[in-house]
C-alpha positions as CSV (number, residue, x, y, z in Angstrom):
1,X,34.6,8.4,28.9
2,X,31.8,6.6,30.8
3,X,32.9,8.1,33.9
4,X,32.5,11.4,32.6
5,X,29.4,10.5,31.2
6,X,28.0,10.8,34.5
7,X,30.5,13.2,35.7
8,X,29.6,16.8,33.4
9,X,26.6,17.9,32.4
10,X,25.2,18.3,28.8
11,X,26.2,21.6,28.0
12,X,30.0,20.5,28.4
13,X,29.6,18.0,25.6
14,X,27.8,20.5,23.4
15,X,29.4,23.6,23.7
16,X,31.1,24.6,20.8
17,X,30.8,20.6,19.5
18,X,34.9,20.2,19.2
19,X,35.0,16.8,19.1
20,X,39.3,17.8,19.0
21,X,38.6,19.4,22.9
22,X,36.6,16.8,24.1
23,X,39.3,14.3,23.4
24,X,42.3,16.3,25.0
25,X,40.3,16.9,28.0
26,X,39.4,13.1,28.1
27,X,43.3,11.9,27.5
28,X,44.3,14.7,30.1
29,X,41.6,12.9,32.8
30,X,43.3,9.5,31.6
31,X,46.4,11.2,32.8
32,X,45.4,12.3,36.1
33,X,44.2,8.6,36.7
34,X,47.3,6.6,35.9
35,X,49.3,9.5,37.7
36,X,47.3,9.0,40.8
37,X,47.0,5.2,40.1
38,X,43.2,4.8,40.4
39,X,41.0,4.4,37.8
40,X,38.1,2.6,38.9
41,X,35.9,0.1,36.6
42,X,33.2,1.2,35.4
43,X,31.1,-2.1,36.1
44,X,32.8,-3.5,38.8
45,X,33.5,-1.0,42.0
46,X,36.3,-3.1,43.3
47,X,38.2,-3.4,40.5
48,X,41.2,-0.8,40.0
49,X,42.7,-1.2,36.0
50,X,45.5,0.7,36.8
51,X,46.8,-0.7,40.5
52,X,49.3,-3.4,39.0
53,X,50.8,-1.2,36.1
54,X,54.5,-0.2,36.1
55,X,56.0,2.5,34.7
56,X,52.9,4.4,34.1
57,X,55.1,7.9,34.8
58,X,55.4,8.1,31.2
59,X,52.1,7.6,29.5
60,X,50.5,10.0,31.7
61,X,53.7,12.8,30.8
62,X,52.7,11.3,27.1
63,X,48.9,12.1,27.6
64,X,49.1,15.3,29.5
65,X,51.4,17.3,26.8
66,X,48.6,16.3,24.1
67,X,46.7,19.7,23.3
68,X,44.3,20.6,20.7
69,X,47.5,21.2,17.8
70,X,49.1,18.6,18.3
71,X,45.7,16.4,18.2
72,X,44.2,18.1,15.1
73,X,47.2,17.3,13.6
74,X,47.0,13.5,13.9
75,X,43.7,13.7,13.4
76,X,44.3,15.2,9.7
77,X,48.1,12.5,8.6
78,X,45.9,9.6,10.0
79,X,42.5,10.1,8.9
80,X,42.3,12.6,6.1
81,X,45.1,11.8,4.4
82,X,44.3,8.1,4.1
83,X,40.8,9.2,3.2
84,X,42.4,11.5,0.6
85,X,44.6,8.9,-1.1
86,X,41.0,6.9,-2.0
87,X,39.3,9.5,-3.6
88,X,40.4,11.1,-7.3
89,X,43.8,12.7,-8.0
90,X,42.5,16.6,-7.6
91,X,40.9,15.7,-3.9
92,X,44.3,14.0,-3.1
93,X,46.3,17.4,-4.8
94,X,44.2,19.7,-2.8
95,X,45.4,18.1,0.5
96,X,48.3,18.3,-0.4
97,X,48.2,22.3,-0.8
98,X,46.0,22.1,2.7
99,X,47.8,25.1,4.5
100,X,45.1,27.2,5.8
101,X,42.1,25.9,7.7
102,X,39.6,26.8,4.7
103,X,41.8,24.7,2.2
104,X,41.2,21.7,4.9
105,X,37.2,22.3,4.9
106,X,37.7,22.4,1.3
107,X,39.3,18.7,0.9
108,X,36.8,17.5,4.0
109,X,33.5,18.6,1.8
110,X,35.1,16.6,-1.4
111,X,35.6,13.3,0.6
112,X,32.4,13.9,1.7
113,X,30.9,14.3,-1.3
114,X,33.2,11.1,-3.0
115,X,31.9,9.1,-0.1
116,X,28.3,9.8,-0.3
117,X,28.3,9.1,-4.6
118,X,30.3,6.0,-3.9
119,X,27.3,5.1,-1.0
120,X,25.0,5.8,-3.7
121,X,26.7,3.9,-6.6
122,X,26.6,1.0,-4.0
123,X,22.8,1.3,-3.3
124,X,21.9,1.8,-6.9
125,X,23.7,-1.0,-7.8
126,X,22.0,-3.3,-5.2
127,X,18.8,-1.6,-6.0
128,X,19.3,-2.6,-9.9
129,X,19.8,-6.5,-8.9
130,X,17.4,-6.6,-7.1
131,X,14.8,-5.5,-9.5
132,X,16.5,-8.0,-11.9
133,X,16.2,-10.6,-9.3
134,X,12.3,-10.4,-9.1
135,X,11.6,-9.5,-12.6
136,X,12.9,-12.8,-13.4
137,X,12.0,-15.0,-10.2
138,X,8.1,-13.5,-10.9
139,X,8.5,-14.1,-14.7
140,X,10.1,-17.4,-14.6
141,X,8.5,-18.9,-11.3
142,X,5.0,-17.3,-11.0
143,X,3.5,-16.2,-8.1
144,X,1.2,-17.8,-5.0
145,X,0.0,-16.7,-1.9
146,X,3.0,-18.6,0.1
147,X,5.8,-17.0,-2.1
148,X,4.1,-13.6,-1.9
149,X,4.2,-13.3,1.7
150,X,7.8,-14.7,1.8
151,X,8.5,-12.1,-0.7
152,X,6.8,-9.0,1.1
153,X,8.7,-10.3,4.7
154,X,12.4,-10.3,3.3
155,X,11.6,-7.0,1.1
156,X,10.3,-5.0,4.4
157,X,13.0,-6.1,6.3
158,X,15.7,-4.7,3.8
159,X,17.0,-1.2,4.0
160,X,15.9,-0.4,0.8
161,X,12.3,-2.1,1.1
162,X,10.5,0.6,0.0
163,X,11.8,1.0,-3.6
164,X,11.7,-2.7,-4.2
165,X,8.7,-3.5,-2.3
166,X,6.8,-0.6,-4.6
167,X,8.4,-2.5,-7.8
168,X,7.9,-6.2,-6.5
169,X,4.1,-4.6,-6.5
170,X,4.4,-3.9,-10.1
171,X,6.1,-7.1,-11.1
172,X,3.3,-8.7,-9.2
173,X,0.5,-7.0,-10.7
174,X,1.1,-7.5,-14.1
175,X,2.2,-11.3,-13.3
176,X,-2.0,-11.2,-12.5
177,X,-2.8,-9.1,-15.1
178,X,-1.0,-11.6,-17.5
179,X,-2.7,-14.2,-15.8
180,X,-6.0,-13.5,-16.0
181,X,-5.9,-11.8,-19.5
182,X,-4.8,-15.6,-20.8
183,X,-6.7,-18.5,-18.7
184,X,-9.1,-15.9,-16.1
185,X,-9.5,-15.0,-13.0
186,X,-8.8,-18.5,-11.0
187,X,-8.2,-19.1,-7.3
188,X,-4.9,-18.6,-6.9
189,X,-4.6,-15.0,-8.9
190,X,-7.5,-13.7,-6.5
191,X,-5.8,-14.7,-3.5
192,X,-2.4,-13.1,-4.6
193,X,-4.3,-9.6,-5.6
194,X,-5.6,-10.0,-1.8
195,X,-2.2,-10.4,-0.2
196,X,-0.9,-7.7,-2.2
197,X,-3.7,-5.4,-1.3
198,X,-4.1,-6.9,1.9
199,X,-0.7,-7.8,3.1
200,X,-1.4,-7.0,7.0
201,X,-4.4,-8.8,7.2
202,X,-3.8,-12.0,5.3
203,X,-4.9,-15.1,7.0
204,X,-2.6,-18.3,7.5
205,X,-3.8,-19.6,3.5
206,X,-5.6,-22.9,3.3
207,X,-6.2,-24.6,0.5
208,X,-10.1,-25.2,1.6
209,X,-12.0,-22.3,0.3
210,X,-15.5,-22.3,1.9
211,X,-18.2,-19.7,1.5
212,X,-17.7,-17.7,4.3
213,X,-14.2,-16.6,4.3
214,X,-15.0,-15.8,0.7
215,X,-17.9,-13.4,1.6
216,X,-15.4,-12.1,4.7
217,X,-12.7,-11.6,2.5
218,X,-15.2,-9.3,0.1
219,X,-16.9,-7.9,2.7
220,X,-12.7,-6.6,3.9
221,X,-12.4,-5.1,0.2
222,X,-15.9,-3.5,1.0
223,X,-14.9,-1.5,4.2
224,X,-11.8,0.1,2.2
225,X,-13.7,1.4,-0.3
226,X,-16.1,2.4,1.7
227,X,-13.6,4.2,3.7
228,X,-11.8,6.5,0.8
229,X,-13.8,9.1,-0.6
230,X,-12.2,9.2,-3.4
231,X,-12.3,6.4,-5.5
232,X,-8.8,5.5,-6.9
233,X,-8.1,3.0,-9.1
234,X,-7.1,0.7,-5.9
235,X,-10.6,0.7,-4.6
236,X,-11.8,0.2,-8.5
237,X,-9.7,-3.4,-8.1
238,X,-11.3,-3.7,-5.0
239,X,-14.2,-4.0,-6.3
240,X,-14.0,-5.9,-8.8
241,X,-12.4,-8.4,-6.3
242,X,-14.6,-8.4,-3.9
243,X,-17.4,-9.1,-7.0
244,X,-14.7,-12.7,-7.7
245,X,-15.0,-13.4,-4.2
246,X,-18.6,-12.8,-3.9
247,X,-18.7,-15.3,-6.9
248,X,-16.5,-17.4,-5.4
249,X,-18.7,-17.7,-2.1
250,X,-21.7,-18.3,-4.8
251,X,-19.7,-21.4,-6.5
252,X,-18.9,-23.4,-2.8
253,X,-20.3,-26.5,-2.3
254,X,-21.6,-24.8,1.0
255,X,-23.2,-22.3,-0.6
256,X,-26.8,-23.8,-0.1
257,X,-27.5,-22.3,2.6
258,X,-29.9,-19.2,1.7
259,X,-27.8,-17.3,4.3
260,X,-25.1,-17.1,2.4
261,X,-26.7,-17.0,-0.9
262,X,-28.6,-14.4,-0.2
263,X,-26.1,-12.1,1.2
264,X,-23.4,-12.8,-1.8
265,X,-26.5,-11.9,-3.9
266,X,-27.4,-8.8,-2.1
267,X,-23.3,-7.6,-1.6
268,X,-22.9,-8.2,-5.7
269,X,-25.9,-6.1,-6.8
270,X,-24.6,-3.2,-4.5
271,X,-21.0,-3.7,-5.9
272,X,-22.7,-3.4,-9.5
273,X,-25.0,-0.6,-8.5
274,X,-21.8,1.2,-7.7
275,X,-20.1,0.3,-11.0
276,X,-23.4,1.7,-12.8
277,X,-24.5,-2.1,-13.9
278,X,-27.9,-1.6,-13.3
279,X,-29.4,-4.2,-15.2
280,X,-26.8,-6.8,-13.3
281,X,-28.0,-5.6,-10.2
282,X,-31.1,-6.2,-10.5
283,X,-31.0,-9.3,-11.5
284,X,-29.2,-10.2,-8.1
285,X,-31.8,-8.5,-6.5
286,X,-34.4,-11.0,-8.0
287,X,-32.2,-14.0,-6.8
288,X,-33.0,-12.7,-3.5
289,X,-36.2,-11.9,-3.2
290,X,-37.5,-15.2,-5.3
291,X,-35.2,-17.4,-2.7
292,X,-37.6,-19.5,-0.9
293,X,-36.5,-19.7,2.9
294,X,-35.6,-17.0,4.7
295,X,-35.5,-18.0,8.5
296,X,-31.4,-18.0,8.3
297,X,-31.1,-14.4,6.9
298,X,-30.9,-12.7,9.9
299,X,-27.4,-14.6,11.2
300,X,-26.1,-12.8,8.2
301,X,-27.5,-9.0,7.6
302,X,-26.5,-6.3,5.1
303,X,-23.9,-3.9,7.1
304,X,-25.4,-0.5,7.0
305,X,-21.2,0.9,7.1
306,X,-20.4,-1.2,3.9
307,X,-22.2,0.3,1.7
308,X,-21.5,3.2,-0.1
309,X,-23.8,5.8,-1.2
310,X,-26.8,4.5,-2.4
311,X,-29.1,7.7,-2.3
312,X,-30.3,10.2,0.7
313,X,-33.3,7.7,1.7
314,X,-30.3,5.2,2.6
315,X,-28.5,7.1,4.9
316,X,-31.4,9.1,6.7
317,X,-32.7,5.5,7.3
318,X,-28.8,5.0,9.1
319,X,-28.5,8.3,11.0
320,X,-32.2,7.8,12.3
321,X,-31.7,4.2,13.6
322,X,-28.6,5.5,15.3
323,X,-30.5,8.3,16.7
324,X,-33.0,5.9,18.0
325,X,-30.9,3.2,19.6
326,X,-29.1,6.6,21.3
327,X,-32.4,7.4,22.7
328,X,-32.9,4.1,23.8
329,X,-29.6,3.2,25.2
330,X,-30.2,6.1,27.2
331,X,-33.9,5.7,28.6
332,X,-32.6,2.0,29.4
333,X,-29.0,2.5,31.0
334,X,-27.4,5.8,30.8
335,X,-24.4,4.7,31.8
336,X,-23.9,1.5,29.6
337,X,-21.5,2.1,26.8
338,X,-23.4,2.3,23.5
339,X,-22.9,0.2,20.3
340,X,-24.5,1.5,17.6
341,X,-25.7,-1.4,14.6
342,X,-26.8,-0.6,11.5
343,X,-28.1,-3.6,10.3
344,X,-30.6,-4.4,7.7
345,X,-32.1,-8.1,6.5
346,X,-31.4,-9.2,3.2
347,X,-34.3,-9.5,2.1
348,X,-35.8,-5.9,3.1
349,X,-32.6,-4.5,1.6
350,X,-32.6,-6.1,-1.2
351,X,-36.5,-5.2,-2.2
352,X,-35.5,-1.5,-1.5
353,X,-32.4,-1.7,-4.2
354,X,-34.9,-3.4,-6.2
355,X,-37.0,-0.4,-6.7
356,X,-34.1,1.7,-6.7
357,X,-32.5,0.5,-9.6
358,X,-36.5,-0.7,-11.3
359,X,-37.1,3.8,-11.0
360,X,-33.7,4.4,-13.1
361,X,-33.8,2.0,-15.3
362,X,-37.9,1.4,-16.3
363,X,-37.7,4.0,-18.8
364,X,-34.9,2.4,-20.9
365,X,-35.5,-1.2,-20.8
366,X,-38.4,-3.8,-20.3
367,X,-38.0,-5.0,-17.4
368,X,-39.9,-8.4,-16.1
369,X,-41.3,-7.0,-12.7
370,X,-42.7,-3.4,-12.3
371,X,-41.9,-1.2,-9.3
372,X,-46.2,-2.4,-7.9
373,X,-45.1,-6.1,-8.2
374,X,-41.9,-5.5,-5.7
375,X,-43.8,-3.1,-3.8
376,X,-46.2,-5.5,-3.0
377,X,-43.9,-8.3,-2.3
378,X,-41.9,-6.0,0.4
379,X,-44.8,-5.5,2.1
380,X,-45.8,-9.1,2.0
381,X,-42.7,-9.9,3.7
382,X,-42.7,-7.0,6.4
383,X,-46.3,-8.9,7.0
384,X,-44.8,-12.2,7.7
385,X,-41.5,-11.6,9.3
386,X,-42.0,-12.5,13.1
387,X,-39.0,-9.8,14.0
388,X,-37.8,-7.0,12.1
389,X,-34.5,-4.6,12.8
390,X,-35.1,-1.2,13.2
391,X,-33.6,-0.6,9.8
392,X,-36.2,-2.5,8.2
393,X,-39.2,-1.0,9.6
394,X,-37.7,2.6,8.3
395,X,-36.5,1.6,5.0
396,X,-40.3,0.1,4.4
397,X,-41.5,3.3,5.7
398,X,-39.5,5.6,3.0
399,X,-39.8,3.2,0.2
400,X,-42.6,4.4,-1.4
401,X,-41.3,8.1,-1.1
402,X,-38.3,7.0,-2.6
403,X,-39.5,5.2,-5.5
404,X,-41.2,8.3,-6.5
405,X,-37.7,9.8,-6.8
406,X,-37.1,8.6,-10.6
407,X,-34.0,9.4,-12.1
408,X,-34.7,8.2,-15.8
409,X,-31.8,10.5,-17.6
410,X,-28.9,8.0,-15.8
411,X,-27.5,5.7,-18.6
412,X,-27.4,1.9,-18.5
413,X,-24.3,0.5,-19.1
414,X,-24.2,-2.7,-20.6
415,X,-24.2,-5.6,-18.6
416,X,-22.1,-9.0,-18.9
417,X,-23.8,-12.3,-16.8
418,X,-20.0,-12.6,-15.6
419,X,-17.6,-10.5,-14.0
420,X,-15.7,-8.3,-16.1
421,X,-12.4,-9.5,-16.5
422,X,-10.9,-7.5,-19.1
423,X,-12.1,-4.5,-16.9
424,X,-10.1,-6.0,-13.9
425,X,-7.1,-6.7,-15.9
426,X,-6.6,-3.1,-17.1
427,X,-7.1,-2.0,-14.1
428,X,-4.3,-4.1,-12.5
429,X,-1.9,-2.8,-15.2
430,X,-3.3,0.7,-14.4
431,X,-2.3,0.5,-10.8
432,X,1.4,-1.5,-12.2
433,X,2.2,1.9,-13.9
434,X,1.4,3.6,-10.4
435,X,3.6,1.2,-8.6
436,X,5.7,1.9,-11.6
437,X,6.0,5.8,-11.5
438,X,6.6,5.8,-7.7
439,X,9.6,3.5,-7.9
440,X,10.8,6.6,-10.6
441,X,9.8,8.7,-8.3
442,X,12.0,7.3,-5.4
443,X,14.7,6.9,-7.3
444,X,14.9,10.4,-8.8
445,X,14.5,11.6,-5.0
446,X,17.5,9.5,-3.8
447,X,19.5,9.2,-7.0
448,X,18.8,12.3,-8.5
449,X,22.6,13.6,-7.9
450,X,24.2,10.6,-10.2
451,X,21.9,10.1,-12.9
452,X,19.1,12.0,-14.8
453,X,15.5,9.8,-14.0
454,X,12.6,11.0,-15.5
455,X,9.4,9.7,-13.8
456,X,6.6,9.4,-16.4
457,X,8.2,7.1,-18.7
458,X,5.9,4.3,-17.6
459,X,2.6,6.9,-17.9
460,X,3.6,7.4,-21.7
461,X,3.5,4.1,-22.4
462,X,0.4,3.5,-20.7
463,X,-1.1,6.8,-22.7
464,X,0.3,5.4,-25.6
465,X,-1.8,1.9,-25.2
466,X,-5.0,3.7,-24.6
467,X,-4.6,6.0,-27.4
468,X,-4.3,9.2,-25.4
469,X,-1.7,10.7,-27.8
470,X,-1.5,14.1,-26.8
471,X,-0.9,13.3,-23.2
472,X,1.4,10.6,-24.5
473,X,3.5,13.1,-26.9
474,X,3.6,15.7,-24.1
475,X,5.3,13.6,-21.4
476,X,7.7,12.1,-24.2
477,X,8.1,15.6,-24.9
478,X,9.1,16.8,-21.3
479,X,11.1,13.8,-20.7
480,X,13.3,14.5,-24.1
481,X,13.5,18.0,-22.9
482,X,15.5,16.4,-19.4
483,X,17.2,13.8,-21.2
484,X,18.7,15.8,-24.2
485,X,22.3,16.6,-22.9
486,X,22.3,14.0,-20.0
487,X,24.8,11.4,-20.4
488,X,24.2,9.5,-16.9
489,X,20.4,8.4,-17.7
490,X,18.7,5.3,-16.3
491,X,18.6,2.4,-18.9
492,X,15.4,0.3,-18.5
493,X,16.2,-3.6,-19.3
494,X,13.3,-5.4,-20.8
495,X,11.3,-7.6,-19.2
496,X,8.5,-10.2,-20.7
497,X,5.8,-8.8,-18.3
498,X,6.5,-5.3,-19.0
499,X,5.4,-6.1,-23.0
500,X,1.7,-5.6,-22.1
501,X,1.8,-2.8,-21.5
502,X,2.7,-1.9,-25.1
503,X,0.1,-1.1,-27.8
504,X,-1.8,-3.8,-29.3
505,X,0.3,-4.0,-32.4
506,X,3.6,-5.2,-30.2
507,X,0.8,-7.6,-28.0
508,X,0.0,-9.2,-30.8
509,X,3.7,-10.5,-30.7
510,X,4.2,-11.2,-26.7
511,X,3.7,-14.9,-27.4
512,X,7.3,-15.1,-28.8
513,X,8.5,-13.0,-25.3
514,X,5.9,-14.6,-23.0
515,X,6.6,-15.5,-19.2
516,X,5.6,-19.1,-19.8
């Protein structure tokens, strides 16, 4: 066969695809070779496997009167039949009364079809064990950064690493919702949220926690949400994890330096600007601009791509600073690759958000510094800086135009000193029940053919918890509708995790189920 590998072209192999043919013609080339005593090794040139063999007359006789019949016919007693005798009675029955060609496609479809459920039964049982496997390892053993990683590395290498890996996600998440609902949002639940969102960019963990990979780590989280247009309810954990780390970077002992203060500061009031916090905001703001030394703030600048939109004045200030470095770049050196940096310092930045959030929210609280008193303070600091970024010099140019720009119908939310667990932790069980619903909806892609799976189970619960009863009665509805005269439907089996996300009437019971 390797010989002729080489030997005919690709249409001889193809035509017709008669796997039967190809083998006669192959067994008849076989023949030819022992007949003429030379059949040369494939590998070695000088080596002939058939120079020493006796009696050889009569395999080659043997292999030359083998034709396509007499072949097929093999091919069927040996293969098919055995084949035939492991599937159920009927299949075995119907080869038996194989006498025409369309009664042997008929009994080659059924093994087919027995083979692939069997396949299937396999992999859905492995897929079921596996779930139980993590369910309980999660809920018995907890989770940390280590065992998350070893976790994520055996599931991806599995062949069925995408159903598990989407569950083991689930598992995870409301292992960390758990967590923080009963003792906060510590250390070790932050970094596991990371490597779960951040999986290919997780850093070789240490168990020294300094202020800068805290701020680098928020300042990741930043660029993603940045980087989706629409806000899911991924980027909304994102957030408020890059807000813990931001904290986190605040609460180092190397958090001193005003560098780092300042930018953690200025990072958290855009994050709460985003989440409509205003009054949060600004107090970060003020941390800022009362912070006494300065001279550092320019190692660590506000990134003009991590922030998401602030208002109009924001990114003309962006696009023109671009434009000018582009005109600079190319008065300078034409042909110098440009870099583009849109960079502002923390300070300047953080006066602008200042009077920002000052114009939205004046005419709803009472605030301690009016939109003069910042003014004037931004322009005693453009005074005294000895070097300014572009950035700055054009934000401090729109500044007054843009404080005149007062949106006073915007509501305040209310604001907590602290970050906002219970916020973060329904979240997290929010984006379990997506993790959730995709593992249903695998499943009812690949496993459909064996049993019925509906796929918003999960969702009604979760409707059900948040009081959204008509969504909740409609997908129990639809889901009663599929399941009504199905006998092969997918049994859930309970896990203590799983009892959060139940209404508050069973939560108030959990303790008796709880993964401690």
């Amino acid at each position: 066969m390797l010989w002729t590998c080489e030997q005919k072209t690709r249409i001889w192999w193809i035509a017709s695809l008669n796997l039967v043919r190809i083998c006669v013609e192959l067994l008849h080339t076989l023949s030819v070779c022992l007949t003429d005593r030379c059949c040369r090794h494939y590998f070695i040139n000088s080596c002939n496997l058939v120079h020493n063999l006796v009696n050889v007359e009569m395999a080659a006789s043997k292999l030359m009167s083998v034709d396509e019949v007499c072949l097929s016919t093999w091919f069927v007693n040996t293969y098919i039949g055995k084949c035939a005798q492991l599937c159920p009675d009927y299949v075995l029955r119907l080869f038996d009364d194989a006498i025409t060609i369309t009664n042997l496609q008929n009994v080659v479809l059924e093994i087919a079809k027995f083979r692939i459920q069997n396949s299937l039964k396999d992999l859905w049982a492995l897929i079921q064990f596996g779930e139980h496997i993590l369910s309980v390892a999660i809920s018995q053993h907890g989770l940390n950064v280590q065992s998350c990683v070893c976790w994520v590395n055996e599931l991806t290498k599995s062949h069925i690493g995408l159903c598990l890996y989407e569950y083991f996600s689930a598992v995870s998440l409301l292992y960390t919702a758990y967590k923080i609902s009963r003792n906060g949002l510590n250390d070790n639940t932050m970094d596991v949220l990371w490597t779960i969102f951040q999986f290919n960019d997780t850093p070789r963990y240490s168990m020294q926690q300094c202020s800068v990979t805290s701020v680098n780590k928020a300042i990741k989280l930043m660029k993603d949400v940045v980087a989706n247009k629409v806000i899911s309810t991924m980027q909304l954990i994102e957030i408020e994890l890059s807000k813990a780390y931001l904290y986190r970077a605040l609460g180092c002992k190397d958090s001193d330096s005003d560098s780092i203060y300042c930018l953690a500061n200025v990072y958290l009031a855009v994050l709460y600007y985003t989440t409509e916090q205003y009054q949060t905001a600004i107090d970060h703001c003020t941390l800022v601009t009362r912070s006494q030394d300065h001279s550092q703030c320019s190692s660590h600048v506000v990134q003009g791509e991590l922030l998401p939109k602030v208002d109009d004045y924001i990114d003309n200030v962006l696009g023109l600073t671009v434009f000018y470095q582009n005109v600079l770049s190319a008065a300078k050196n034409p042909l110098r690759q440009r870099q583009y940096i849109s960079i502002f310092t923390t300070e300047m930045f953080a006066y602008y958000l200042h009077c920002k959030l000052l114009s939205m929210t004046q005419c709803h609280h009472v605030t301690q510094m009016s939109l003069a008193d910042v003014s004037q303070q931004s322009a005693k600091y453009i005074s005294e800086m000895h070097e300014l970024f572009t950035g700055d010099v054009l934000l401090f140019k729109l500044l007054n135009s843009a404080m005149d720009q007062n949106d006073c119908n915007k509501p305040v939310t209310s604001d907590k000193a602290e970050l906002d667990t219970p916020k973060l932790v329904e979240l997290v069980q929010q984006r379990a029940v997506e993790h959730l619903t995709t593992v249903n909806q695998i499943k009812a892609r690949d496993f459909g053919i064996l049993r019925m799976i509906v796929t918003t189970d999960f969702e009604a619960l979760y409707a059900y918890k948040h009081g959204d009863y008509q969504q909740c009665l409609q997908l129990c509805t639809q889901n009663i509708g599929m399941l009504w005269n199905t006998h092969n439907m997918l049994v859930l089996s309970a896990n203590p995790l799983f009892i959060q996300l139940l209404d508050d009437e069973q939560n108030r019971t959990e303790h008796l189920y709880s993964p401690e």
